[in-house]
NUKE-88904 format. One record per residue (C-alpha): x, y, z. Coordinates in steps of 0.05 Angstrom, whole numbers, padded with zeros to 5 digits, always signed. Layout:
N
XYZ...
***
This chain:
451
+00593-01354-00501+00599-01410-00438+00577-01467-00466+00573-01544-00453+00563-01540-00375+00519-01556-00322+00486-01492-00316+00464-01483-00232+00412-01424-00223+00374-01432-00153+00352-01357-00167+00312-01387-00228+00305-01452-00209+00349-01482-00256+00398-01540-00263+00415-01572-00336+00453-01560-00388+00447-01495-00418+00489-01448-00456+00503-01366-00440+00516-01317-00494+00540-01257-00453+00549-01188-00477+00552-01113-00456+00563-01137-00374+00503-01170-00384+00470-01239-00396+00450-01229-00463+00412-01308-00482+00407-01373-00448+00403-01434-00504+00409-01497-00514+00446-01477-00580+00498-01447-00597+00505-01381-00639+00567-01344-00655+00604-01302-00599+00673-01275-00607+00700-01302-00549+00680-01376-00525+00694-01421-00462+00677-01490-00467+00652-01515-00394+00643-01594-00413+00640-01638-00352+00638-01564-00307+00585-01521-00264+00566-01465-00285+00536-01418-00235+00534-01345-00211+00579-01311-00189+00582-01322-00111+00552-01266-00066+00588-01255+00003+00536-01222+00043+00587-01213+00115+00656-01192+00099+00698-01138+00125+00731-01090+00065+00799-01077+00054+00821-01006+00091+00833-00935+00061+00908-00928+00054+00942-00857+00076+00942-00825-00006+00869-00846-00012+00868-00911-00048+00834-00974-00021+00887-01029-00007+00897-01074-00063+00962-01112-00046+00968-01170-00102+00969-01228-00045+00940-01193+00016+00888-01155-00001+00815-01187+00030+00774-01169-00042+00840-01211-00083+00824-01268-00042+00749-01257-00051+00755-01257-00130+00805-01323-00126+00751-01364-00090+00692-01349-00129+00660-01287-00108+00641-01231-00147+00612-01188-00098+00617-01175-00035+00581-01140+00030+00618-01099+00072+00620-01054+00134+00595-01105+00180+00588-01117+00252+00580-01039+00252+00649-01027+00227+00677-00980+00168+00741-00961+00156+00701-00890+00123+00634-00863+00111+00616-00918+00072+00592-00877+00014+00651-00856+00006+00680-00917+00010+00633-00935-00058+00657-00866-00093+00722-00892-00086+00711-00965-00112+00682-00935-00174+00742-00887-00182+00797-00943-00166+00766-01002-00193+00764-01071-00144+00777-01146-00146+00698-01162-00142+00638-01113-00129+00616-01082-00074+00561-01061-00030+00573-01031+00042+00524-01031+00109+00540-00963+00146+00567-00994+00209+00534-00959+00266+00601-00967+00320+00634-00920+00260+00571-00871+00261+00574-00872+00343+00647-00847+00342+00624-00795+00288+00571-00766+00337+00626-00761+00391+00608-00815+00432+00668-00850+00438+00663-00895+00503+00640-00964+00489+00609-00980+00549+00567-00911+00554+00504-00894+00527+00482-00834+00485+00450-00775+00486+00384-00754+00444+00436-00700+00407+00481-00761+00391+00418-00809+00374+00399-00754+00319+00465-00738+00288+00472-00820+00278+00396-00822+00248+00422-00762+00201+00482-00790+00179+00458-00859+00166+00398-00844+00123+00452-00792+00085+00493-00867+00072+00432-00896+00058+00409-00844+00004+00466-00850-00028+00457-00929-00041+00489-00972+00019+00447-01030+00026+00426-01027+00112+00461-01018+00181+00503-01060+00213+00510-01065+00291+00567-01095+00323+00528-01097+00392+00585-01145+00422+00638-01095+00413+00586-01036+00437+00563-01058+00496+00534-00984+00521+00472-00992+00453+00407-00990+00487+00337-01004+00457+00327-00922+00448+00389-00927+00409+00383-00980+00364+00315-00969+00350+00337-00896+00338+00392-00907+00285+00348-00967+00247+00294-00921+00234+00328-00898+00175+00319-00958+00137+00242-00966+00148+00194-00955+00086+00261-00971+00040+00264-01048+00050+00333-01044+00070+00365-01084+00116+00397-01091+00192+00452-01140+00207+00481-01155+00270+00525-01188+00317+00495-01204+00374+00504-01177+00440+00526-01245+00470+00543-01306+00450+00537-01387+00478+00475-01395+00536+00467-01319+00531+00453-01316+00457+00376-01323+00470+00372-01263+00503+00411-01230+00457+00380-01248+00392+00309-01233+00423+00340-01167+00428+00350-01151+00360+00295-01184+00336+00246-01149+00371+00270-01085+00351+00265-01113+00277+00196-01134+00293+00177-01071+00325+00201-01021+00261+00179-01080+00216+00250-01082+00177+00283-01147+00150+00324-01171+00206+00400-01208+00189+00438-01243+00252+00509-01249+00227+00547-01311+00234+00505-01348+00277+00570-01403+00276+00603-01358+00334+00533-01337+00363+00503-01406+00383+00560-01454+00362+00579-01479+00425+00519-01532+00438+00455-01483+00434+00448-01487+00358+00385-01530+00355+00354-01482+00407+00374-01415+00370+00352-01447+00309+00281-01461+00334+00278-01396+00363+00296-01364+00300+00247-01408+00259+00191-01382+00308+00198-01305+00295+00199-01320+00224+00140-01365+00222+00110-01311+00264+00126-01250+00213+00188-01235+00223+00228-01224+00151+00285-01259+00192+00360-01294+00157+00419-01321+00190+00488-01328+00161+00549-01370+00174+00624-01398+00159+00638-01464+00145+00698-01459+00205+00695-01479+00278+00738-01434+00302+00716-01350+00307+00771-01288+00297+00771-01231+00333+00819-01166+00363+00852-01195+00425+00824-01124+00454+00755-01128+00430+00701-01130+00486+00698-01211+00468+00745-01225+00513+00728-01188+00563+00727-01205+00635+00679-01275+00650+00698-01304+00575+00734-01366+00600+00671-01389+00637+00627-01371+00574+00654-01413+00534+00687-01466+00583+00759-01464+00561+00829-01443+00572+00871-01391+00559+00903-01444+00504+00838-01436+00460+00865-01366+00434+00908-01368+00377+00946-01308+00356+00944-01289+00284+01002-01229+00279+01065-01205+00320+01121-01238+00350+01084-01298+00379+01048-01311+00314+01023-01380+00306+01026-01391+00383+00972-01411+00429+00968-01367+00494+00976-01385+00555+00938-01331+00611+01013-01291+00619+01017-01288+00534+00945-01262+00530+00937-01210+00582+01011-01179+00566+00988-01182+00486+00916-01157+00508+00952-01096+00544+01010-01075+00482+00970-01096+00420+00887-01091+00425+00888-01099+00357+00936-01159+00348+00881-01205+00310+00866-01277+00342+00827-01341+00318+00797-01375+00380+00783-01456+00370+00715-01462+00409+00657-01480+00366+00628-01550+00356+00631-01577+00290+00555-01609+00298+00532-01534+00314+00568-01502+00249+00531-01569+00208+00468-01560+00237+00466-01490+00213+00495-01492+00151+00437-01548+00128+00393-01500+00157+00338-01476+00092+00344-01405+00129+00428-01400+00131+00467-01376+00072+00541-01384+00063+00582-01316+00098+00655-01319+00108+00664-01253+00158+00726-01244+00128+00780-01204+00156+00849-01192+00140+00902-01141+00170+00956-01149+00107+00947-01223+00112+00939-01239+00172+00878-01264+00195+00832-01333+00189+00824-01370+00127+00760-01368+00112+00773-01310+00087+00803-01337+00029+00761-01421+00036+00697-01403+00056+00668-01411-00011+00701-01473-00038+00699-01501+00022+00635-01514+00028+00635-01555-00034+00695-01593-00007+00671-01614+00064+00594-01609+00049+00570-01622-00017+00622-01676-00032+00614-01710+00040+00541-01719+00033+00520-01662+00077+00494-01614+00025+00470-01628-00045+00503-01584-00095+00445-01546-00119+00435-01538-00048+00504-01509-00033+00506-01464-00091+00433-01427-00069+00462-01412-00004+00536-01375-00044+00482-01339-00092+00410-01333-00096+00399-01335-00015+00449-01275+00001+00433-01240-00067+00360-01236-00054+00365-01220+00029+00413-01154+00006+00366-01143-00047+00404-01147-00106+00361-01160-00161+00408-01166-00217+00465-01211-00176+00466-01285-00153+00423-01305-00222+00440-01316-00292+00372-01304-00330+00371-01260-00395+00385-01190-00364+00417-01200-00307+00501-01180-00286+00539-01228-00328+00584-01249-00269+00588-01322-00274+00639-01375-00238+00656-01444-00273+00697-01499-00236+00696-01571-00231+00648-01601-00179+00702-01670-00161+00759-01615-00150+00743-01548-00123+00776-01546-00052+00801-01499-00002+00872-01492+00018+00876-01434+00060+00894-01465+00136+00910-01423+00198+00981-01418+00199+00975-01404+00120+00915-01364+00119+00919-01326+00047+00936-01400+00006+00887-01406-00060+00837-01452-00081+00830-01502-00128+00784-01520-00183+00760-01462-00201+00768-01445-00271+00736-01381-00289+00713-01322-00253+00687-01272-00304+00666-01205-00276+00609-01168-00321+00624-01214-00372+00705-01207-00370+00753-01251-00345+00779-01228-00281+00810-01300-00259+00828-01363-00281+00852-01426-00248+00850-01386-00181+00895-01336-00209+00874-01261-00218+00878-01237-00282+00843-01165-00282+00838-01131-00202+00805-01074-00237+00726-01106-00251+00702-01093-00195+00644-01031-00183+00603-01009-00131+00532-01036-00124+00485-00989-00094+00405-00996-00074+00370-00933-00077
***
């Protein structure tokens, strides 16, 4: 039993002080009384609430023997269960590591930090189908074996398709149409990063909306903070707010950060991105190797861009009025598009979520019922997750306590793996799985699946 709280459910429209009696995974009562439980947790003076949903992350890799990576410190789901989240989304921006299937076989088998659900990332279907270069389009042959293979991952419960359309710049309209087909007549979803980014976002999100429209699927645009964060936000906002008010099942995302990550190789920085975003070379910070911590200067970049693609970087560009306008946006949930390469990477992989309260809610920006809708019942609902991001009698008993005046990031860029504070419980299917930002069971964690 959690009792004595402040007891936040946006899902249910709820916010007072109400007990849960929690039993078999589940939500078993919610009282104002309090009858006997074996196990109790007194939440006086805290906020209780569900456990947060990350809807954009990117999932820890497959290692060599088969087992997903689960370092104690490192490991992207570890720092997803120490801030508050109990599930999280990935294969995103048309990336898996797998078939991402497979990838929930193998979460069941192993056991993670947090639950998850997987997108099968349609760059990692592309390669499957043998179309390897980037730039290039494909063939009907290869437009049929991706259709195949994706409504095989979608059968078997992942949750959409992701399209990284920035890092596959060859996708067409035949093609995209072509491998989103799959989830029409299921409700399931397609999530994307753009094509473009700053003045060219416009065209770029009409893009993928209109192939949305045109197949009639719910249509995700994936942190929008890197999309239109550089001084068009109001405009992509209104444009957004149009194709919804005009029938488009439409949601954004974004990351409380003004600064995006990305592979030093990745089409991103490709040639023309200095004018794009009207910087320097100086804006690129890199994240692993021997100039760690360093920002680049044109000779750094180009020789790391040429001997490690891969070599992760954060780039400082976005306006902070742009991430706030569309993080009080009623459409925007929280996202962190969290990646880490064995700890190295951008915080908000591991502050996202606490973060929000921290520089929002306590800074007047957000109201706390506000804040916690956009970490639970917005992304819950948009993946279509009925029994996640709510508390009511029935539903996943994954709860998070912590203390409204003290939960904080602490994760910063040259630190990028530090824990939160204030949080005092994360319980997993109705088992503790941390407390005081400290992991106590790694092992919770299941697959979630749509069928």
């Amino acid at each position: 039993m959690i009792y004595g709280g402040r007891l936040i459910d946006p899902a249910n429209n709820v916010d007072g002080e109400l007990n849960l009696l929690l039993e078999g995974g589940k939500v078993a009562l919610v009282t104002r009384e309090r009858p006997n439980a074996d196990k109790v947790i007194d939440a006086g003076g805290k906020i209780v609430c569900p456990g947060f949903v990350d809807m954009h992350m990117h999932e820890d890799p497959v290692e060599p023997e088969g087992k997903i990576y689960a370092d104690e410190e490192k490991a992207i789901f570890n720092c997803m269960l120490r801030m508050g989240v109990t599930t999280a989304i990935g294969g995103n921006c048309g990336q898996n590591c797998c078939d991402p299937a497979d990838y929930l076989d193998l979460a069941d088998r192993q056991g993670l930090a947090v639950n998850v659900g997987m997108l099968a990332g349609h760059e990692y279907f592309r390669k499957k189908a043998g179309a390897m270069d980037k730039y290039g389009p494909t063939d009907e042959k290869q437009r049929k074996t991706m259709a195949g293979d994706i409504a095989a991952a979608l059968e078997r419960g992942c949750l959409g398709v992701s399209y990284g359309i920035r890092y596959i710049p060859g996708i067409d309209m035949e093609e995209l149409k072509a491998t989103a087909a799959p989830c029409a007549g299921k409700n399931k979803i397609i999530a994307a990063h753009l094509r473009s980014d700053a003045e060219e976002v416009f065209t770029a999100a009409r893009e993928f909306m209109d192939a949305g429209r045109a197949l009639d699927l719910p249509v995700q645009i994936s942190h929008i903070g890197s999309m239109a964060g550089f001084g068009q936000m109001a405009r992509f906002l209104a444009m957004a707010d149009e194709y919804r008010m005009n029938g488009l099942d439409l949601g954004c995302d974004c990351y409380p950060y003004s600064a995006f990550s990305t592979a030093l190789g990745s089409t991103t920085y490709d040639e023309g991105w200095l004018d794009r975003y009207d910087c320097g070379y100086e804006v690129v910070e890199l994240c692993e190797g021997d100039d760690k911590g360093k920002r680049c200067t044109e000779e750094i970049f180009r020789k790391v861009r040429r001997e490690n693609p891969e070599c992760i970087t954060v780039c400082h560009v976005m306006k902070d009025a742009d991430i706030e306008l569309a993080l009080r946006h009623p459409n925007v949930a929280l996202a962190s598009d969290g990646i880490m390469n064995h700890g190295q990477g951008h915080p908000r992989a591991a502050g996202s979520f606490p973060r929000l309260f921290a520089e929002y809610v306590r800074r007047g920006r957000l109201s706390l019922y506000e804040a916690v809708s956009k970490m639970t019942a917005m992304p819950a609902k948009r993946m279509g997750l009925e029994s996640k991001g709510r508390l009511n009698a029935g539903a996943d008993a994954d709860v998070v306590i912590f203390d409204a005046n003290k939960i904080a990031d602490r994760a910063v860029f040259p630190s990028p793996l530090l824990s939160p504070a204030g949080i005092d419980y994360v319980l997993i299917g109705g088992e503790l799985a941390a407390r005081d930002c400290r992991i106590v069971r790694k092992d919770l964690g299941r697959s979630v699946r749509r069928f």
